[in-house]
Phi, psi and omega in degrees: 000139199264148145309350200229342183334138165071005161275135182249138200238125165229122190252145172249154172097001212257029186263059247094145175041234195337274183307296163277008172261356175265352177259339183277299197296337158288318183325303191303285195305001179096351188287139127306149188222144168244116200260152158208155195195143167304281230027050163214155195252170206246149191287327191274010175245121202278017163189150194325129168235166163003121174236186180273009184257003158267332157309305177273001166252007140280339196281325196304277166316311186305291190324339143326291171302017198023068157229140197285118177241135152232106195261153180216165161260108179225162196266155172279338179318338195251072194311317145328315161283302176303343169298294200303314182309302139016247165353295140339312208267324168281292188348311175256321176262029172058339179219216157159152229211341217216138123304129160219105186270102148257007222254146210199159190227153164221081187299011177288022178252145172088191177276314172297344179307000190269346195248188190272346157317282188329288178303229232323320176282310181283010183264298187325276213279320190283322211247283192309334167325285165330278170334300150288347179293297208295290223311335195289299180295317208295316168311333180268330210288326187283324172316298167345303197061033201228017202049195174170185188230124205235092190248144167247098164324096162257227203196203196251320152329328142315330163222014173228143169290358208293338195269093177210181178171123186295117203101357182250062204311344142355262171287358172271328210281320170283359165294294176299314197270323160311344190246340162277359150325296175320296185295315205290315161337314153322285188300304174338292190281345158292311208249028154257359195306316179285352171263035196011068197231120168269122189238142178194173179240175146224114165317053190285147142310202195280139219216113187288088175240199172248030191288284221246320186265083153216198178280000124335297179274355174306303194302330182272356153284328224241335166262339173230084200265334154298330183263293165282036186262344183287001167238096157228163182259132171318326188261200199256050167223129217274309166217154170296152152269132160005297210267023146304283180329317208285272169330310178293302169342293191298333187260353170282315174261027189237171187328321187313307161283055187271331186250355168303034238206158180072031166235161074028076175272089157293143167241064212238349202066009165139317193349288161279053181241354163259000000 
């Protein structure tokens, strides 16, 4: 029997990175998972995102793992889908026990990353995105009356300023909606505490996804080799893998963690100790 048995996980973000290494790694632990992912690309992300033929090769793997999935394409931009996916995921798996608002953009590549677009498409989509994930979950988890566990994806970017570069309204917008991750988490976890619903965040460092390893961010390293040498990790690794995020994950929604909530999980290698 997994730490996670007889539970349903609604992940955002999961046809990919993050998001599908959180889902294979709950599978493995016994969790149903109900998924969603845009899988189309935004004018303001300066590299290839999600597609639905990545959606169907997580619903492959979690199915692998003799674990149960119902994944759709929805925007988190959209509260309304995420209501139906939602809505959808009980319907066939009977509950839902485990939240994971992942799913995020990092639009500082390229020329647009200079515009208002920029800024505007990752607050939406990394904080309101958030926002909406709980507003989505949050009616079964109370109906239930059975607590539940609620993780939010920020970053490191979320308690620290270092990740910046002057003009790049991008990465400042991300920079801003990673640290109100952090607040809406906070408010969160106050007022679900007495209906025991555990609310939390968790922080990766540079995370080998396709987030961060393409060719964009490379030309963007390679042009600002002074400014971003300032996100290394303290212990000796160049990037975390995906199911590092995963693991911290796992113990947050399972028993183990039961008294937790309302906290700050970095997974960073040391990054902010420097």
């Amino acid at each position: 029997m997994g730490r996670l048995t007889g539970k349903v996980a609604f992940i955002t973000g999961v046809a990919r990175g993050q998001g599908r290494s959180h889902a294979l790694r709950l599978a493995e632990e016994g969790a149903a998972i109900v998924g969603v992912d845009l899988c189309s690309q935004m004018d303001s992300v300066g590299y290839p995102m999600a597609t639905p033929d990545d959606l169907a090769e997580t619903v492959k793997l979690v199915e692998e793992r003799d674990a149960r999935i119902v994944a759709t394409q929805a925007d988190v931009r959209d509260l309304g889908a995420l209501r139906t996916a939602v809505e959808a995921g009980v319907a066939e798996l009977g509950r839902l026990d485990i939240v994971l608002a992942n799913a995020g953009i990092f639009p500082g590549i390229g020329e647009v990353a200079s515009t208002g677009a920029a800024f505007d498409d990752v607050v939406d989509v990394n904080m309101t995105g958030v926002y909406n994930t709980i507003e989505a979950a949050l009616p079964q988890l109370l109906a239930q009356g059975e607590g539940g566990s609620i993780v939010l994806t920020s970053s490191v970017a979320g308690l620290s300023g270092r990740l910046n570069l002057a003009g790049n309204a991008g990465m400042m917008g991300y920079i801003a909606a990673k640290h109100g991750v952090v607040g809406l988490m906070r408010a969160y976890a106050n007022m679900l505490a007495p209906q025991s619903i555990r609310v939390n965040s968790v922080h990766p460092g540079a995370v080998n996804t396709p987030m961060i390893v393409n060719e964009g961010f490379g030309a963007l390293a390679a042009e600002h080799p002074v400014e971003l040498s300032r996100l290394v990790h303290a212990m000796p690794v160049e990037m975390l893998e995906a199911v590092d995020i995963s693991n911290a994950i796992l113990w947050l929604c399972s028993d183990e963690a039961r008294y937790v909530t309302g906290v700050t999980v970095p997974v960073d290698g040391g990054f902010m100790i420097l």
